[in-house]
C-alpha positions as CSV (number, residue, x, y, z in Angstrom):
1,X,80.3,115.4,78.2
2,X,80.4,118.7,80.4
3,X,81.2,122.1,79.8
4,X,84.7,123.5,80.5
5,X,84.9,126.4,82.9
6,X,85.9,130.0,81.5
7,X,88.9,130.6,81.5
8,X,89.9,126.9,82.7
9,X,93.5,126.9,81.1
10,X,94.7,129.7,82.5
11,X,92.8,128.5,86.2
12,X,94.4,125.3,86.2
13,X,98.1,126.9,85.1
14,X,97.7,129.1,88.1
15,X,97.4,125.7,90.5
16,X,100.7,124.4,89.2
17,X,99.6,122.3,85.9
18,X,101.3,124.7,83.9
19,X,101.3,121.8,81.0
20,X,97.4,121.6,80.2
21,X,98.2,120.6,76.5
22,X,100.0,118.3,74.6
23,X,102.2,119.2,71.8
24,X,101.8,116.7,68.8
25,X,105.4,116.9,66.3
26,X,103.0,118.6,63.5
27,X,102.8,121.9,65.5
28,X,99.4,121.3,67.1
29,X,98.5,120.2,70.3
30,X,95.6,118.4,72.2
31,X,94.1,119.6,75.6
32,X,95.9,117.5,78.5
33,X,93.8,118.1,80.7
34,X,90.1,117.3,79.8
35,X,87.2,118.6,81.7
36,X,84.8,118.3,79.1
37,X,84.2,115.0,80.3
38,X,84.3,113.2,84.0
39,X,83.7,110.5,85.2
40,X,81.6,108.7,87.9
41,X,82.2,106.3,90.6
42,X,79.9,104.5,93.3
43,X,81.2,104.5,96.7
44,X,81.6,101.2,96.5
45,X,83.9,101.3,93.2
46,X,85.6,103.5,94.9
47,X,85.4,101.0,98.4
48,X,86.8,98.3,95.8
49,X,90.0,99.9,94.2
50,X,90.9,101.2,97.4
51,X,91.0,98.2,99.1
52,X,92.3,96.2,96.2
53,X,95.2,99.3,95.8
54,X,96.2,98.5,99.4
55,X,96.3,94.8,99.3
56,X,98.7,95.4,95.8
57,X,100.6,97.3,97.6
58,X,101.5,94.5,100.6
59,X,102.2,92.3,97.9
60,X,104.1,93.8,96.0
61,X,106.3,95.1,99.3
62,X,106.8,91.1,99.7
63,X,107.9,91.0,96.0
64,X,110.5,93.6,97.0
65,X,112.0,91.2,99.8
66,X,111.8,88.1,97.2
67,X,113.4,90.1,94.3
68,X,116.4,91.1,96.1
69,X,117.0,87.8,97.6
70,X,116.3,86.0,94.3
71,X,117.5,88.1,91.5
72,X,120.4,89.6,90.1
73,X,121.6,92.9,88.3
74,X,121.9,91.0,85.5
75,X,118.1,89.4,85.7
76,X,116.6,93.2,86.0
77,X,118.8,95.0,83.7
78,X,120.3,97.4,85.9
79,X,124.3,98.2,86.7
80,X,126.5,96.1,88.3
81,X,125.9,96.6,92.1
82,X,122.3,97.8,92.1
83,X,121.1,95.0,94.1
84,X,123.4,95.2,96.7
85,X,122.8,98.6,97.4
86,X,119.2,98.4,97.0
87,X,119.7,95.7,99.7
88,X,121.8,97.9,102.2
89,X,118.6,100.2,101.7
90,X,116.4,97.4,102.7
91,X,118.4,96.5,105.8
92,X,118.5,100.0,107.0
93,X,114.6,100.5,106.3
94,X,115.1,103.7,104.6
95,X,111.5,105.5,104.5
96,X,109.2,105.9,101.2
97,X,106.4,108.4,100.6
98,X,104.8,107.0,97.9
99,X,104.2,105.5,94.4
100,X,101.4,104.6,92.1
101,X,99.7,101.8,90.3
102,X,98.1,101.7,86.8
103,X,94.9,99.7,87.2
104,X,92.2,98.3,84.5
105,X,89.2,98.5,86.0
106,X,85.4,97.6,84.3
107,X,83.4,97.6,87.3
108,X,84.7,94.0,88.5
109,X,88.1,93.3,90.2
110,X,90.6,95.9,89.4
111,X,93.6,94.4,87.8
112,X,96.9,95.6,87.9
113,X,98.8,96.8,84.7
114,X,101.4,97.8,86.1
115,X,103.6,99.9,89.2
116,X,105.6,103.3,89.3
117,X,106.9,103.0,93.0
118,X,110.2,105.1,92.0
119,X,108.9,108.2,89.9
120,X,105.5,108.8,89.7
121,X,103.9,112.1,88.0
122,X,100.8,113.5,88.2
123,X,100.5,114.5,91.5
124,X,99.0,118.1,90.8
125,X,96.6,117.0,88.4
126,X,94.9,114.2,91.4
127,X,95.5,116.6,94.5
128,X,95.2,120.1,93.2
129,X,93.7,120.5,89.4
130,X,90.9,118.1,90.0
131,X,90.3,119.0,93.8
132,X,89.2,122.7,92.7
133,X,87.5,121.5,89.4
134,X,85.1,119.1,91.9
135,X,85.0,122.2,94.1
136,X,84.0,124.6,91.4
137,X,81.7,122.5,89.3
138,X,79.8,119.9,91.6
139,X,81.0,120.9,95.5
140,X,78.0,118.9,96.8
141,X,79.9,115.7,95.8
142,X,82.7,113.7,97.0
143,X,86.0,112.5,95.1
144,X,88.6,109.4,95.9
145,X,91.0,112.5,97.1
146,X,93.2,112.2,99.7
147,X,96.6,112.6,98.5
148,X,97.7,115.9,99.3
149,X,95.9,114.9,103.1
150,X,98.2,111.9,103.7
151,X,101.2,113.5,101.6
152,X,101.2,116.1,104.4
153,X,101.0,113.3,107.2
154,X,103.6,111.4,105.7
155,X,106.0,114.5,105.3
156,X,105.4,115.5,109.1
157,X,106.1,112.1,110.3
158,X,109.2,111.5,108.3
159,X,110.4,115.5,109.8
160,X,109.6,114.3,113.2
161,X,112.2,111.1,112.8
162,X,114.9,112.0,115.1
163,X,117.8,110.4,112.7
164,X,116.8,112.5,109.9
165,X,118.3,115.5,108.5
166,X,115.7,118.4,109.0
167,X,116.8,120.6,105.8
168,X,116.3,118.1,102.2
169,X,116.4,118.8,98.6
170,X,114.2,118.7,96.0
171,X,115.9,117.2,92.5
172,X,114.4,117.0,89.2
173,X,115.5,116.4,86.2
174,X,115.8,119.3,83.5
175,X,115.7,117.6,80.6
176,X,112.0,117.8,80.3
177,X,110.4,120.3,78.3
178,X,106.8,120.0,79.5
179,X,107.4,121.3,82.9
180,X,106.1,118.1,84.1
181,X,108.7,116.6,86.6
182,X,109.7,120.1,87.7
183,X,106.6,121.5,88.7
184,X,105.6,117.9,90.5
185,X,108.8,118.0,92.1
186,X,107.6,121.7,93.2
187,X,104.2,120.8,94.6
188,X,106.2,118.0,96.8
189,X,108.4,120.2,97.7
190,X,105.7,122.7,98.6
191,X,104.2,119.6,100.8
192,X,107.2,119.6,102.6
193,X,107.9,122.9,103.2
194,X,103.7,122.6,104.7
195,X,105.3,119.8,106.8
196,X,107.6,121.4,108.5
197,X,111.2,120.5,106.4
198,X,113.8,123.6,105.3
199,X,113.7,122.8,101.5
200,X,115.7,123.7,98.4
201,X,114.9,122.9,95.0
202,X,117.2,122.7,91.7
203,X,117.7,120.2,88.9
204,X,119.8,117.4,89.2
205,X,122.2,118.1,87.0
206,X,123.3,121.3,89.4
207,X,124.6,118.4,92.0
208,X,128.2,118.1,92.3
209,X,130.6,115.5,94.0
210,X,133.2,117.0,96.0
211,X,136.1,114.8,95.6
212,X,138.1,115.9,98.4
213,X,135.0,116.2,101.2
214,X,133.4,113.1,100.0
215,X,129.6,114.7,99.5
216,X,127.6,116.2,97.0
217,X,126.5,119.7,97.0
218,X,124.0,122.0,95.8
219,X,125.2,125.0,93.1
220,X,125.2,126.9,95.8
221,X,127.8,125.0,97.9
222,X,125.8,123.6,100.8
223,X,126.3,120.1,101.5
224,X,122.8,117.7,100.5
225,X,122.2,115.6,103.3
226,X,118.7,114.1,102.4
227,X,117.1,114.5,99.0
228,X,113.8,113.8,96.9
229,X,114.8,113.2,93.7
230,X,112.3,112.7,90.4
231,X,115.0,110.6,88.5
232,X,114.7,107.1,88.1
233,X,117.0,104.9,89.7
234,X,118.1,103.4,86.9
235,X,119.5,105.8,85.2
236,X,121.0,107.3,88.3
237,X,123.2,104.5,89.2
238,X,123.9,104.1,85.2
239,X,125.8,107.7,85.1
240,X,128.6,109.2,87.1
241,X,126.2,109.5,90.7
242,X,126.0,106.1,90.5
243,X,129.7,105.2,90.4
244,X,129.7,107.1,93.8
245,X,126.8,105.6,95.3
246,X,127.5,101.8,93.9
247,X,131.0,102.4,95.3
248,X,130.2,103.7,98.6
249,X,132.7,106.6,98.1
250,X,130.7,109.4,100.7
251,X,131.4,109.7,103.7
252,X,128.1,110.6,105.1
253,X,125.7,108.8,102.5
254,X,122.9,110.7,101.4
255,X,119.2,110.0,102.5
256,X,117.4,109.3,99.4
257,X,113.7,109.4,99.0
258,X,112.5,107.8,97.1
259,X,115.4,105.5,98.5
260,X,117.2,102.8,96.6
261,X,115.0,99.9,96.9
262,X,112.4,101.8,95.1
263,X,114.4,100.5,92.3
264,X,112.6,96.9,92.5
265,X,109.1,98.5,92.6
266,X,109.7,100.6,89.4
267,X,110.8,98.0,87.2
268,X,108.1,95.5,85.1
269,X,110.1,92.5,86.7
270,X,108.3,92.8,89.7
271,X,104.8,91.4,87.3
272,X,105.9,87.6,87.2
273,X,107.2,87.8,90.5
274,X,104.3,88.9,91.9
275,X,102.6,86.4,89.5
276,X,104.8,83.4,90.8
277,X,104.6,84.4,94.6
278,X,100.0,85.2,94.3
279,X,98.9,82.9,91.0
280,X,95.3,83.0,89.9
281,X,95.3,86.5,92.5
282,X,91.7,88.1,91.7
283,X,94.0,91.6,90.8
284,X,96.9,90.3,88.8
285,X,97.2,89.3,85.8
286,X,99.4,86.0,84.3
287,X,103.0,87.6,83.5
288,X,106.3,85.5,82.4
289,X,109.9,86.7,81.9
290,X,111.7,86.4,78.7
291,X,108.7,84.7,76.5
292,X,104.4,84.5,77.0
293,X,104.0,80.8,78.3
294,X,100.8,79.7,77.3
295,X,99.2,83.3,77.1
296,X,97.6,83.5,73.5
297,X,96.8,87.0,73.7
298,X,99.7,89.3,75.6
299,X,101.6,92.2,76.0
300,X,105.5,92.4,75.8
301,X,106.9,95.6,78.5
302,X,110.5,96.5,78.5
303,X,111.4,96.1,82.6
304,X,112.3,100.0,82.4
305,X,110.3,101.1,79.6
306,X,107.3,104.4,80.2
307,X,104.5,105.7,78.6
308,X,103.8,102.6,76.3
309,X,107.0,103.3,74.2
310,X,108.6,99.8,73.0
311,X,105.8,97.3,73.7
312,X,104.5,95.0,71.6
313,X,100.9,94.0,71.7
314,X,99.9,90.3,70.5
315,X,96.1,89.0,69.5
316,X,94.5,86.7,67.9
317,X,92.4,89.3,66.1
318,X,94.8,90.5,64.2
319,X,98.5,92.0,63.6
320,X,100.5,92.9,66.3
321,X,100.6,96.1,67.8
322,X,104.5,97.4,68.1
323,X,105.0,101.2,69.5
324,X,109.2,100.9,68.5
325,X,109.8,104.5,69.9
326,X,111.6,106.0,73.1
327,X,114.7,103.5,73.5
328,X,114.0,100.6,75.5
329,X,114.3,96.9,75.7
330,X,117.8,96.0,75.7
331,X,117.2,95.5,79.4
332,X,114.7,92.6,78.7
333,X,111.3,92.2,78.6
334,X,108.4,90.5,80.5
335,X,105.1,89.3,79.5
336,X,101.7,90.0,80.4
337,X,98.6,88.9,79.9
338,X,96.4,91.2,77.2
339,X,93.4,93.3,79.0
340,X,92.5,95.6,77.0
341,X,91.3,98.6,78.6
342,X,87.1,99.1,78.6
343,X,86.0,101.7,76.0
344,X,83.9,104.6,77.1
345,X,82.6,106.1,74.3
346,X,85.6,105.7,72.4
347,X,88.1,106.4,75.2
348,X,90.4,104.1,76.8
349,X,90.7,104.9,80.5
350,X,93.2,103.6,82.9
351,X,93.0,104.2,86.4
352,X,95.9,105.5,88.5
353,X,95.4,104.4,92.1
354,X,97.8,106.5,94.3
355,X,99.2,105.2,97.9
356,X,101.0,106.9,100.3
357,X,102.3,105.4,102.9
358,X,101.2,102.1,102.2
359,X,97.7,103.8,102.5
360,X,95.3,103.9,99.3
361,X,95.1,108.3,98.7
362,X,92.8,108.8,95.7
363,X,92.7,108.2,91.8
364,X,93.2,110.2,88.6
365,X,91.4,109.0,85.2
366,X,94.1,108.9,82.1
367,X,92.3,108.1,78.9
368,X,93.8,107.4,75.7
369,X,92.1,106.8,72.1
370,X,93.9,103.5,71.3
371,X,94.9,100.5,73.1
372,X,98.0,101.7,74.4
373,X,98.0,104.5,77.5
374,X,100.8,107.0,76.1
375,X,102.4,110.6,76.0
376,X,98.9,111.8,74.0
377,X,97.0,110.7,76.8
378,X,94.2,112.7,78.7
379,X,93.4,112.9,82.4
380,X,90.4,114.0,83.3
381,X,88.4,114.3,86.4
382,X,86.2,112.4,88.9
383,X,83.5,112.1,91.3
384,X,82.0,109.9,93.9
385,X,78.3,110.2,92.2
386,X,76.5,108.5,95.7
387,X,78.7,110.2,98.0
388,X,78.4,113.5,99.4
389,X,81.6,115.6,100.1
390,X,82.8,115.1,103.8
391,X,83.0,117.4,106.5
392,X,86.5,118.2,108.6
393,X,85.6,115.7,110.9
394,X,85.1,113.2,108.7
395,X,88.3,113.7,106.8
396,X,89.9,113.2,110.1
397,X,88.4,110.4,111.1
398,X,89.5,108.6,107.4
399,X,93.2,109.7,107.8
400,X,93.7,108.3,111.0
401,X,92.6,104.6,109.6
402,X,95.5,102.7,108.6
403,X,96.4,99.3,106.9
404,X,100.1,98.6,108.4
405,X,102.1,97.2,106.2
406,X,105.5,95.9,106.9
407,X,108.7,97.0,105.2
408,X,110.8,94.5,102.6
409,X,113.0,92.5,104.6
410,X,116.0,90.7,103.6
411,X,116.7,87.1,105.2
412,X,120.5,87.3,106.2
413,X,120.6,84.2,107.3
């Protein structure tokens, strides 16, 4: 346990987490973000799930290029086209920033629980909020923390291609009332705008199709040409955008990031195909479509489903855990083997392990006090405890090391 800074709500809603509580449906509401506790890491913990976050990450790029061979619409749970276009995405090597994996992690071999590659949150609270907590309350120390570093990089190199559009905009979706997605949406936005990108920000639901000129537009009439949006595929190409994307009705297509195939690195499927393609791999864990196998203790995930609403949790302990809320499942399921999470002190953390650019960028810590990580989670803060904070140089001298990894490819012949 620690002591929180003075004043730390109000410090952390000035950096851009302007949702540092959670409100429960009685009225009250639990602190989101928890620096009264933080955790440590070795250096070579941290050496571990960044190399492990980076060897995930070339496999499941290789699960991309299976998937869309293998699989169908129908087989994913997604509208009728949506491999196709993801395909044409694939062929054209449209660009990706980033995405983030959910890891259990004891001190052994990191395993992973699962991928956001379309959608991922939390951004501020691993680049900015617990940067300038580690900088106020133990500066001497170093953190797995290179996100906003490579998110820069990354934003540069994509402004420096000479086929892309140099203004973009930044979508989200308005639907959420915690500020969340907008203000992650913000800080990328922000990255950008570092990078060197004219940007312009609004919710999604201000786009509109042009029917006559063939291209959305902004509610300010200007034509969108490229655009990060922070709505998942999914459900884009399941309302009216997607009958004008699926159909190829534009005349100029829109450059999407996080582009279309994204949409095979979001969705749970990719778990048995990754099992299938790297069995008995040190960092998976045994998953199945449609039914467990021979698993005697496992987990059942809806392919689209997020923040542990719909799963069902099977042991041999005892009853079966089902969390029946939020709406998903009629889009299938998969199943994975049961890990429950390690306890510290009661808590139930799960590590998110952040790449950008195929490069491993830093963690954040989301604990939970049951079995399932959810909306009434916690994240809370870290440090490297045998590693002193780097100098300028050094920082340098880490981004410019890279593990390549190749894009999905799609076997046309």
């Amino acid at each position: 346990m620690s002591r929180p800074r003075d004043g730390w709500e109000a410090t952390v809603i000035s950096q851009g987490l302007t949702y540092p509580t959670t409100p429960h449906p009685d009225g009250s509401s639990t602190n989101y973000w928890n620096e009264s506790a933080w955790y440590e890491f070795t250096m070579g913990e941290v050496l571990t799930i960044e190399s492990a976050t980076e060897e995930l990450w070339g496999m499941c790029v290789q699960a991309v290029s299976r998937m869309a061979r293998d699989l169908d619409d129908r087989r994913l749970g997604l509208p009728a086209g949506t491999l196709d276009y993801a395909r044409r995405s694939i062929r054209r090597a449209d660009p990706s920033v980033y995405g983030r994996f959910d890891l259990h992690f004891d001190g052994g071999d990191p395993k992973m629980l699962e991928l956001n590659g379309d959608t991922p949150t939390g951004l501020i609270e691993t680049a900015v909020t617990q940067h300038f907590w580690r900088e106020d309350t133990l500066p001497g120390l170093d953190q797995f923390n290179s996100v906003h570093e490579r998110l820069l990089a990354r934003w540069t190199e994509l402004k420096e291609d000479p086929l892309a559009p140099r203004t973009m905009h930044f979508l989200w979706n308005d639907t959420d009332e915690s500020g969340e997605e907008e203000m992650t949406v913000l800080y990328m936005m922000d990255v950008a705008s570092q990078a060197g990108l004219q940007v312009y920000g609004q919710p999604i639901t201000h786009v509109k199709w042009d029917y006559e000129r063939l291209a959305f537009y902004d509610a300010l009439g200007q034509r969108i040409e490229s655009a990060f949006k922070l709505y998942p595929w999914e459900l884009m190409l399941g309302d009216e955008f997607g009958k004008v994307l699926l159909g190829g009705h534009e005349r100029q297509p829109v450059r999407w990031t996080e582009p279309p195939w994204k949409v095979l690195m979001s969705t749970k499927a990719i778990l048995p195909v990754l099992w299938e393609m790297f069995p008995d791999h040190p960092n998976l864990l045994p998953a199945f479509f449609d039914d467990p196998g021979d698993l005697l203790e496992w987990v059942a995930k809806p392919l689209h489903g997020r923040e542990g609403d719909n799963i069902r949790i099977h042991t041999l302990s005892g009853p079966d855990l089902d969390t029946s809320d939020g709406g998903y499942g009629a889009e299938g399921y998969v199943y994975q083997e049961w890990c429950p999470l390690p306890s510290v002190d009661g808590n139930r953390p799960v590590l998110g392990s952040w790449v950008v650019d195929g490069q491993a960028a830093g963690m954040l810590v989301r604990e939970s006090d049951g079995p399932v990580t959810d909306y009434y989670s916690r994240v809370c803060p870290h440090v490297i405890s045998d590693g002193l904070a780097p100098d300028a140089v050094q920082v340098t001298a880490w981004l410019r090391e890279r593990v390549e990894v190749p894009d999905p490819t799609i076997d046309d012949t």
